[in-house]
Each structure stands twice: as structure tokens, then as C-alpha cells.
N, CA, C and O atoms as a CHARMM CRD file, in Angstrom:
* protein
*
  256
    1    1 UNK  N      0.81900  -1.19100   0.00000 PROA 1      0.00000
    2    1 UNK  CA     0.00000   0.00000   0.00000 PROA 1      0.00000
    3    1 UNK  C      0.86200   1.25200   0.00000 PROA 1      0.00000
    4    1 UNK  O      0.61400   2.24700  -0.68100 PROA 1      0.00000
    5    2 UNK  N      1.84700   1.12300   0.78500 PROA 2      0.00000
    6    2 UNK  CA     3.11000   2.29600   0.75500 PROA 2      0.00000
    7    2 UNK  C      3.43200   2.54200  -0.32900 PROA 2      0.00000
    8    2 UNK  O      3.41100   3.70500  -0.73300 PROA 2      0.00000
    9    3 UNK  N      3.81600   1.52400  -1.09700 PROA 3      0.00000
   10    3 UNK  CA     4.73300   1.80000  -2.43200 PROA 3      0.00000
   11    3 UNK  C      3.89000   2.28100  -3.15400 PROA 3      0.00000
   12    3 UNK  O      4.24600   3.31900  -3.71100 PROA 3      0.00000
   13    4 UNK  N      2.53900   1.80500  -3.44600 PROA 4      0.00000
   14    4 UNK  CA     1.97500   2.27600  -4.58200 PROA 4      0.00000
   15    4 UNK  C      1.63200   3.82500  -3.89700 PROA 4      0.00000
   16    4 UNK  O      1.60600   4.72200  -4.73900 PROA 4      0.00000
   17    5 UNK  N      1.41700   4.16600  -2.74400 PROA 5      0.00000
   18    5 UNK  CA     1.92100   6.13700  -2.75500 PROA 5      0.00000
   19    5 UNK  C      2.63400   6.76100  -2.99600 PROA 5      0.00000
   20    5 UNK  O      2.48100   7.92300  -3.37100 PROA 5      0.00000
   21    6 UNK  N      3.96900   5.98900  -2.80900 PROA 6      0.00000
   22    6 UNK  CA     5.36900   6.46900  -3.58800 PROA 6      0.00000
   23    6 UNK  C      5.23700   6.77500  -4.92000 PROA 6      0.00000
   24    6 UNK  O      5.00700   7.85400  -5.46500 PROA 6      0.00000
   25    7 UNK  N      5.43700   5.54100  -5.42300 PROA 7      0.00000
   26    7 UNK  CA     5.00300   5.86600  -6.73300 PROA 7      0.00000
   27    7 UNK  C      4.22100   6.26800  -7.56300 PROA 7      0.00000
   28    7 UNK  O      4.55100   6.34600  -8.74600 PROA 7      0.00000
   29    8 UNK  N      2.64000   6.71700  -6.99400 PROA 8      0.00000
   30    8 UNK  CA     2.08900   7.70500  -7.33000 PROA 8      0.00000
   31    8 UNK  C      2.75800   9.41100  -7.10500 PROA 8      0.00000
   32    8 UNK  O      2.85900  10.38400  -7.85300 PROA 8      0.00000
   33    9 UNK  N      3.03700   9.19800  -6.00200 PROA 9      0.00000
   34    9 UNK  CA     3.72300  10.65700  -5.60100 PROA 9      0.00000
   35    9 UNK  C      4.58500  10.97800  -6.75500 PROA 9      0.00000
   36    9 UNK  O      4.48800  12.07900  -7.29700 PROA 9      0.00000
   37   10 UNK  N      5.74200   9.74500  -7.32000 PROA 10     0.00000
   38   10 UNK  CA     6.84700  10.16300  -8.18000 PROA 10     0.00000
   39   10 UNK  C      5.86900  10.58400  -9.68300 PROA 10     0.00000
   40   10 UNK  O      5.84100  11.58300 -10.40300 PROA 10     0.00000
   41   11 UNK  N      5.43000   9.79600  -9.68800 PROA 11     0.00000
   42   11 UNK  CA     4.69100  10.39500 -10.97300 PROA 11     0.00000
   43   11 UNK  C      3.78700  11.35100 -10.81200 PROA 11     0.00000
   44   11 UNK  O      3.71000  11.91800 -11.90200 PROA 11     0.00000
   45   12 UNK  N      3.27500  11.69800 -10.27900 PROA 12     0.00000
   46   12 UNK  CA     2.17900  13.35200  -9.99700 PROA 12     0.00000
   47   12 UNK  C      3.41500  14.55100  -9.85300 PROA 12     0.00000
   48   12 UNK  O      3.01600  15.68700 -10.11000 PROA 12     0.00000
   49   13 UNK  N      4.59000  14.45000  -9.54400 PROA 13     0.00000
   50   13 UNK  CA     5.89000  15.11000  -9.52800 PROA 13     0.00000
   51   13 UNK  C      6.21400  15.24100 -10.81600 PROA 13     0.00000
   52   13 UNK  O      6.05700  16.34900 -11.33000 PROA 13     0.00000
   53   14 UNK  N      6.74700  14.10600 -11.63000 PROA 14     0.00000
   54   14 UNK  CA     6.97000  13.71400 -12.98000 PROA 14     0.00000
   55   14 UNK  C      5.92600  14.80800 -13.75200 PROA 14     0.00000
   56   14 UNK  O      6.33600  15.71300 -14.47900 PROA 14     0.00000
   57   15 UNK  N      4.73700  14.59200 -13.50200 PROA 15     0.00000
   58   15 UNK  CA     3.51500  14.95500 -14.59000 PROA 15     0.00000
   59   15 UNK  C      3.64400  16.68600 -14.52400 PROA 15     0.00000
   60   15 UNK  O      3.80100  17.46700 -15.46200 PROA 15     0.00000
   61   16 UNK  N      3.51500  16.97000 -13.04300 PROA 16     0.00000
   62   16 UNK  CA     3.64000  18.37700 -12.55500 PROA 16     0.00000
   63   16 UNK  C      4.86800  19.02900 -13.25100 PROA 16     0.00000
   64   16 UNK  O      4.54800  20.02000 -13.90800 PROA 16     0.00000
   65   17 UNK  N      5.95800  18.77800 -13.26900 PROA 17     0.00000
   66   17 UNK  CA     7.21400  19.37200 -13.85600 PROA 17     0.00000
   67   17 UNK  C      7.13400  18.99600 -15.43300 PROA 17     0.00000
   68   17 UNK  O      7.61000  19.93500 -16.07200 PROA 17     0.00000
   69   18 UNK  N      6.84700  18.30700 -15.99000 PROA 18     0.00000
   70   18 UNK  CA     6.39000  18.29700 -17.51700 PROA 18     0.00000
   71   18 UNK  C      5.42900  19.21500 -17.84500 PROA 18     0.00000
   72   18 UNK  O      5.58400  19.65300 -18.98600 PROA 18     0.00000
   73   19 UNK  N      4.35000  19.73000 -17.16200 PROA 19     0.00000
   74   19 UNK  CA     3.06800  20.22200 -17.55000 PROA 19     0.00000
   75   19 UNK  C      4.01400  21.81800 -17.21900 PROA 19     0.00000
   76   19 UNK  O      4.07600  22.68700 -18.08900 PROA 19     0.00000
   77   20 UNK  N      4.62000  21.96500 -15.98200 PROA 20     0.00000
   78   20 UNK  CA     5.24700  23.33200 -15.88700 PROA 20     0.00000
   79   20 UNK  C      6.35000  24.05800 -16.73100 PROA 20     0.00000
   80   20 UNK  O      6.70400  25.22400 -16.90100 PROA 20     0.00000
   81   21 UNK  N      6.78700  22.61800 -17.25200 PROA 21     0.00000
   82   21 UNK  CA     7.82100  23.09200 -18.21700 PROA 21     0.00000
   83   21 UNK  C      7.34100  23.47900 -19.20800 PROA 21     0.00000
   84   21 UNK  O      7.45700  24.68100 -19.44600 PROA 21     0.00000
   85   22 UNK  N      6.56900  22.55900 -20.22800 PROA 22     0.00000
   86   22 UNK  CA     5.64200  23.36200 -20.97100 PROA 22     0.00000
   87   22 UNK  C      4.84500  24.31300 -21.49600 PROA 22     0.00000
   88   22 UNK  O      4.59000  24.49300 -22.68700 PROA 22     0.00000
   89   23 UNK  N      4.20300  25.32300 -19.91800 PROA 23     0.00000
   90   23 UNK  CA     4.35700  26.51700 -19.92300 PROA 23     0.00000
   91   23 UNK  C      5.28400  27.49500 -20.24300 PROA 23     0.00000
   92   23 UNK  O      4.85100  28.49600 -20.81400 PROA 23     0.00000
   93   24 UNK  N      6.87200  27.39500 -19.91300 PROA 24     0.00000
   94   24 UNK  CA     7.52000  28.14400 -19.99800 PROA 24     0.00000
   95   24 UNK  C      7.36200  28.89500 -21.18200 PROA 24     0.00000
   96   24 UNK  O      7.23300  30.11900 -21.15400 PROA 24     0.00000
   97   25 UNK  N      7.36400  28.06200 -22.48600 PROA 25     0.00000
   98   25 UNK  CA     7.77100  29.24800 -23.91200 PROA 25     0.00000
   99   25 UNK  C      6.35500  29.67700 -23.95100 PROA 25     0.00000
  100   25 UNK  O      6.38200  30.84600 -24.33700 PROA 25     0.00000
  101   26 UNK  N      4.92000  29.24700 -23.70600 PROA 26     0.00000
  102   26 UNK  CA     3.98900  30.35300 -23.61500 PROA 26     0.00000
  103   26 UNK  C      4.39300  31.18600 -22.82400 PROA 26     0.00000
  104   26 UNK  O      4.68900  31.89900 -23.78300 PROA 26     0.00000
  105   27 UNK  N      4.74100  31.88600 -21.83400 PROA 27     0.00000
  106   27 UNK  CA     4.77700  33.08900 -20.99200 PROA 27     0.00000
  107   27 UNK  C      6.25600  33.38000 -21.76500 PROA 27     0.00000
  108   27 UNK  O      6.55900  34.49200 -21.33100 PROA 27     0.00000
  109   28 UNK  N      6.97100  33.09500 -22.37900 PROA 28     0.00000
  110   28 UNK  CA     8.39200  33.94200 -22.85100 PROA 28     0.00000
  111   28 UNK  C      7.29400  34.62100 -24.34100 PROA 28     0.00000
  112   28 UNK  O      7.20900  35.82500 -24.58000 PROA 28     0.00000
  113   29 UNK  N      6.73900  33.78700 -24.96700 PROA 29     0.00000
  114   29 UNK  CA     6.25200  34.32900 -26.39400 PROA 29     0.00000
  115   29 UNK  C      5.13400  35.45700 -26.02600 PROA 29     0.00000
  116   29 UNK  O      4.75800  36.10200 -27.00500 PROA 29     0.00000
  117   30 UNK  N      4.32700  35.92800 -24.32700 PROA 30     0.00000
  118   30 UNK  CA     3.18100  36.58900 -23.90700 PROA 30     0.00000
  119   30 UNK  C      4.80000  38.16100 -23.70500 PROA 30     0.00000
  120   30 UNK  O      4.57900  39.30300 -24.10800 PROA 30     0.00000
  121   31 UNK  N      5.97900  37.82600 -23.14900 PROA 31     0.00000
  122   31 UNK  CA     6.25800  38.74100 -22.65000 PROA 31     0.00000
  123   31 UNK  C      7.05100  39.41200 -23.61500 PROA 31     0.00000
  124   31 UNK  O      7.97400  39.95700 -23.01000 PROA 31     0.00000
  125   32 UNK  N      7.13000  39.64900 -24.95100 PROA 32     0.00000
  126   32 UNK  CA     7.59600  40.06300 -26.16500 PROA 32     0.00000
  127   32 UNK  C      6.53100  41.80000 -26.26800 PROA 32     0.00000
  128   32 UNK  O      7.07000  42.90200 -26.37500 PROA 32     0.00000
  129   33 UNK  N      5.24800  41.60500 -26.20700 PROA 33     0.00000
  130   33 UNK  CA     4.79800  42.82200 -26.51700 PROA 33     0.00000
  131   33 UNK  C      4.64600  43.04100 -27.60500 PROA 33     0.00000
  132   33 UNK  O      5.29400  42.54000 -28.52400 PROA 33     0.00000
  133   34 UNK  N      3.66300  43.91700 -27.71200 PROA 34     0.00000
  134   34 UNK  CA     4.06900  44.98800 -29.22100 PROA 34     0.00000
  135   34 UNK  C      4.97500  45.45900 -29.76300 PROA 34     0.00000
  136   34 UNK  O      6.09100  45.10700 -29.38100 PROA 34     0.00000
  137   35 UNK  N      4.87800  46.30100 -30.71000 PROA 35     0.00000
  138   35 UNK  CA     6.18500  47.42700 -30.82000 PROA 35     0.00000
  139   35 UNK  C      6.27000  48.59200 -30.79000 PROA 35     0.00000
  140   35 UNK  O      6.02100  49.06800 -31.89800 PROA 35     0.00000
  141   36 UNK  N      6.44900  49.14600 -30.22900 PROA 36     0.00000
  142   36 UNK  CA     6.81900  50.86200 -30.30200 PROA 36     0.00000
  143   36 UNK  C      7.12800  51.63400 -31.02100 PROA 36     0.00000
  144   36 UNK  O      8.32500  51.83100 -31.23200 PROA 36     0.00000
  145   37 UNK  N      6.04800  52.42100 -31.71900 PROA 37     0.00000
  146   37 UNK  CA     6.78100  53.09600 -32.30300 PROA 37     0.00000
  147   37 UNK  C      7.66600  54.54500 -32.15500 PROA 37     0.00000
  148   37 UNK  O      7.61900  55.50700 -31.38900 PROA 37     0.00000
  149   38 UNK  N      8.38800  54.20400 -33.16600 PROA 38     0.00000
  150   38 UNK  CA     9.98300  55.48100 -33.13700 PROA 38     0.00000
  151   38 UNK  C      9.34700  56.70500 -32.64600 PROA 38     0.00000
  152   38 UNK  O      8.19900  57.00700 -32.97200 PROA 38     0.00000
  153   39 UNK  N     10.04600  57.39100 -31.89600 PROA 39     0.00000
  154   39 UNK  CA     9.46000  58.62900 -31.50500 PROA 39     0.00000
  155   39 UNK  C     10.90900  59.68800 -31.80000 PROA 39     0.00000
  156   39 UNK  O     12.02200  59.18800 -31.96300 PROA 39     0.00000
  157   40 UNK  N     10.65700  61.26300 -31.83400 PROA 40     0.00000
  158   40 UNK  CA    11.17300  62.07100 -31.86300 PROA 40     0.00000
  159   40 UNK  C     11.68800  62.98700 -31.31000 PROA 40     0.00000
  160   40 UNK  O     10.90200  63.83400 -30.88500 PROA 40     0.00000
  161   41 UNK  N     13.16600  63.22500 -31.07400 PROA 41     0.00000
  162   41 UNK  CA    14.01500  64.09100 -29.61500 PROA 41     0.00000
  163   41 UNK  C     13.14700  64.87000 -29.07000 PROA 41     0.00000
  164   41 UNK  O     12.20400  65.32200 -29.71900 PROA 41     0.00000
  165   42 UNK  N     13.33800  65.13300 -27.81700 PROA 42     0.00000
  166   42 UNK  CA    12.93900  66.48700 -27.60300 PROA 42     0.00000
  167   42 UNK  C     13.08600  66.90100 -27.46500 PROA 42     0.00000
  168   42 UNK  O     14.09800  67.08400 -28.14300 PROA 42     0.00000
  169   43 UNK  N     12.81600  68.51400 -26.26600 PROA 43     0.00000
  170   43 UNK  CA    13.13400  69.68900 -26.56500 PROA 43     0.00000
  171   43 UNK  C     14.61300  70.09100 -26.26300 PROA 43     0.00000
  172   43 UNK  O     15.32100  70.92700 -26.82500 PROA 43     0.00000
  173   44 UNK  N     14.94000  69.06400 -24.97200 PROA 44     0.00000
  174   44 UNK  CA    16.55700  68.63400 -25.08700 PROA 44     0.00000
  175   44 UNK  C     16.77800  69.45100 -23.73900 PROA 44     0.00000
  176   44 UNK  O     15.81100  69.85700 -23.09400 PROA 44     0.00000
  177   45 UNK  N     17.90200  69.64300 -23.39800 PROA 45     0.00000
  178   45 UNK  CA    18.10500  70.01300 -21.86200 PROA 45     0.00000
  179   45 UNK  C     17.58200  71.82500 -21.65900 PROA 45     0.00000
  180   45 UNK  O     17.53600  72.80200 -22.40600 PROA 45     0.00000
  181   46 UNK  N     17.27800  71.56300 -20.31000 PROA 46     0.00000
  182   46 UNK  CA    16.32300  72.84700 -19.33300 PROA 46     0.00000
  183   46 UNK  C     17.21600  73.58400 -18.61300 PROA 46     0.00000
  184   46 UNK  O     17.58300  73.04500 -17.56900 PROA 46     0.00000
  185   47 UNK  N     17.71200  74.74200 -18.87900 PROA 47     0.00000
  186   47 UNK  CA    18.15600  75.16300 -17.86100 PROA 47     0.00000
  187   47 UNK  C     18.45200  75.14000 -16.21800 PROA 47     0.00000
  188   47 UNK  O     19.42700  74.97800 -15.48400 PROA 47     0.00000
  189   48 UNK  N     17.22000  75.36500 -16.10200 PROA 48     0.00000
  190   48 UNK  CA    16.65100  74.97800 -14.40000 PROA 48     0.00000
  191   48 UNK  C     15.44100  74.42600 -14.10700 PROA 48     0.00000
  192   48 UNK  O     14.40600  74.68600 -14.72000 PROA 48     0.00000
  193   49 UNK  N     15.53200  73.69600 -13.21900 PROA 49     0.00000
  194   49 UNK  CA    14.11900  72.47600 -12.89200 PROA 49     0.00000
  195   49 UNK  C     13.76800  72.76000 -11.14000 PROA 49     0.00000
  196   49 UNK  O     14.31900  72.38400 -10.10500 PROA 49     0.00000
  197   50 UNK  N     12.35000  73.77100 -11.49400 PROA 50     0.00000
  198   50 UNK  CA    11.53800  74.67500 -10.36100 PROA 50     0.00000
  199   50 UNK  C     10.37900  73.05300  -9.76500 PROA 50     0.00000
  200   50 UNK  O      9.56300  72.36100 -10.37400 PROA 50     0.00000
  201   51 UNK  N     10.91000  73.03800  -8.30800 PROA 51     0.00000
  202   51 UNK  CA     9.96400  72.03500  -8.33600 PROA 51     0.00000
  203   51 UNK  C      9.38600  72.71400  -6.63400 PROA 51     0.00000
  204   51 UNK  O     10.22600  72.90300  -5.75400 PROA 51     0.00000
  205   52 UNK  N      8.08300  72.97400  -6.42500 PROA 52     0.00000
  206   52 UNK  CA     7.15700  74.28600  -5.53500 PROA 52     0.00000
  207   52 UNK  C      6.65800  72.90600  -4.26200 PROA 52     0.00000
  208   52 UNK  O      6.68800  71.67600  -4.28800 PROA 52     0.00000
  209   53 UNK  N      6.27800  73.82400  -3.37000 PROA 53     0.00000
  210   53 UNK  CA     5.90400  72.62400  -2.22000 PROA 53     0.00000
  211   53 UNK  C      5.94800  71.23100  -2.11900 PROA 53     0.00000
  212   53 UNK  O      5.05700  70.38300  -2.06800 PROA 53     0.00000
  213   54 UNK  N      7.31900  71.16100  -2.09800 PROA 54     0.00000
  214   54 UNK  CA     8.30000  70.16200  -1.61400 PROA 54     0.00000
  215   54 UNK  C      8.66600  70.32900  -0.46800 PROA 54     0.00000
  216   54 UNK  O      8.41700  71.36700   0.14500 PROA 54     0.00000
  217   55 UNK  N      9.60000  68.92700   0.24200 PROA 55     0.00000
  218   55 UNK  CA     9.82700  68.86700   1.72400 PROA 55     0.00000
  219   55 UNK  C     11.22800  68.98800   1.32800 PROA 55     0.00000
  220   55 UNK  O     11.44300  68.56700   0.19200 PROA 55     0.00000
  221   56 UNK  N     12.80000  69.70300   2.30600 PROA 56     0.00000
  222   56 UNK  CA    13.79700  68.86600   1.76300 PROA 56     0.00000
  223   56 UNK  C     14.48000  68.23800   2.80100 PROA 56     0.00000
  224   56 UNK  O     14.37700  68.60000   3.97300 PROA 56     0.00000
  225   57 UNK  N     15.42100  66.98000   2.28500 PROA 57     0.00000
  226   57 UNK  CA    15.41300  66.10600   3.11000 PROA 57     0.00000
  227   57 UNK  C     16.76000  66.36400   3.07500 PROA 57     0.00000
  228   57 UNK  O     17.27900  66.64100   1.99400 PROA 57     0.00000
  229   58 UNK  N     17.60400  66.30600   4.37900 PROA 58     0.00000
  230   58 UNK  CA    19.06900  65.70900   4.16900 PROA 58     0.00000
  231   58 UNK  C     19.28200  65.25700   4.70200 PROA 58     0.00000
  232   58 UNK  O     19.94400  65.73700   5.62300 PROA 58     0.00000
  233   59 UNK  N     18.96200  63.88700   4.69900 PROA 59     0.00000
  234   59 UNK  CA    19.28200  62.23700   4.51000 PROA 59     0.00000
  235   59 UNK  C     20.30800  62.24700   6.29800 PROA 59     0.00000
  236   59 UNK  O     20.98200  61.22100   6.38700 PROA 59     0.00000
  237   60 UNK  N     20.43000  63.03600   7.34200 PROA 60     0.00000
  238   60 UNK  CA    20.58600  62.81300   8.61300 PROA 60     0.00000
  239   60 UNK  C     19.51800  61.67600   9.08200 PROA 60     0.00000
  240   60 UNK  O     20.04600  60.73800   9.68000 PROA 60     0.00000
  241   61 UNK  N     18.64800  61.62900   8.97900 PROA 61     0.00000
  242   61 UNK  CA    17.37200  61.19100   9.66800 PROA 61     0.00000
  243   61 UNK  C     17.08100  61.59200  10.86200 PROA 61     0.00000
  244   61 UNK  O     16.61400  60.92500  11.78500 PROA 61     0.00000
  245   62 UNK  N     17.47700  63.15000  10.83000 PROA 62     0.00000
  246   62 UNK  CA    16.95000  63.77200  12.49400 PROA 62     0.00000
  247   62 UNK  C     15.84800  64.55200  11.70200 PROA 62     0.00000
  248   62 UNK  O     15.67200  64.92400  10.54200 PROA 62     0.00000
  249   63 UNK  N     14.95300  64.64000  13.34300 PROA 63     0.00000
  250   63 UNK  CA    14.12700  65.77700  12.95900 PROA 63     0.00000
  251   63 UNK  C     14.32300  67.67300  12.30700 PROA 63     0.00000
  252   63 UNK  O     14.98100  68.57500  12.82400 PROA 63     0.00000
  253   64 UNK  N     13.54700  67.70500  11.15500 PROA 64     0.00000
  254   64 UNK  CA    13.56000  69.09900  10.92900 PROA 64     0.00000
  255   64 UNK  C     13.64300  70.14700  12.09100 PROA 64     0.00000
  256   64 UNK  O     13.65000  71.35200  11.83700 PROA 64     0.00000
């Protein structure tokens, strides 16, 4: 009675890792995507970057 659980066990293992492997190249061929298309530079570097009610932090971790 033992053995034949064993050896069910080895094969429900067996079946499980065949059936999972199998999955693999579906989810590699799902994670490809569309394509993007080409887009065009932009306006290219900013002088200065105004950024308004903000906190600032310097990274002490004491209180303000």
C-alpha cells in the first residue's frame, strides 16, 4: 500500500514538472509585446528644474 503512494507521488511530480515546463515558452512568447513606435528628440536640456511645495530632506534622519 506504501509503495503504490510512492510511486504515485513520483509520478504526480513527474507529470507536474512536464506540464510546468511546458508553460515556460507560452509566458516567454506573452512577454515580447508589441512594438513601439519610433518617436522624436525632444526639446533637449532645461536650464533649471523649479519644483514648488516640496519637503527637503538631508538624509541625517533627524528631525527638521
Amino acid at each position: 500500500m506504501i509503495e503504490n503512494g510512492v510511486q504515485l507521488m513520483k509520478i504526480s511530480k513527474i507529470i507536474s514538472a512536464i506540464v510546468l515546463m511546458s508553460a515556460c515558452p507560452i509566458q516567454l512568447g506573452w512577454a515580447q509585446g508589441i512594438e513601439v513606435p519610433e518617436r522624436a528628440d525632444g526639446e533637449g536640456q532645461y536650464e533649471r528644474l523649479v519644483l514648488r511645495g516640496g519637503y527637503i530632506i538631508d538624509g541625517t534622519g533627524s528631525p527638521a
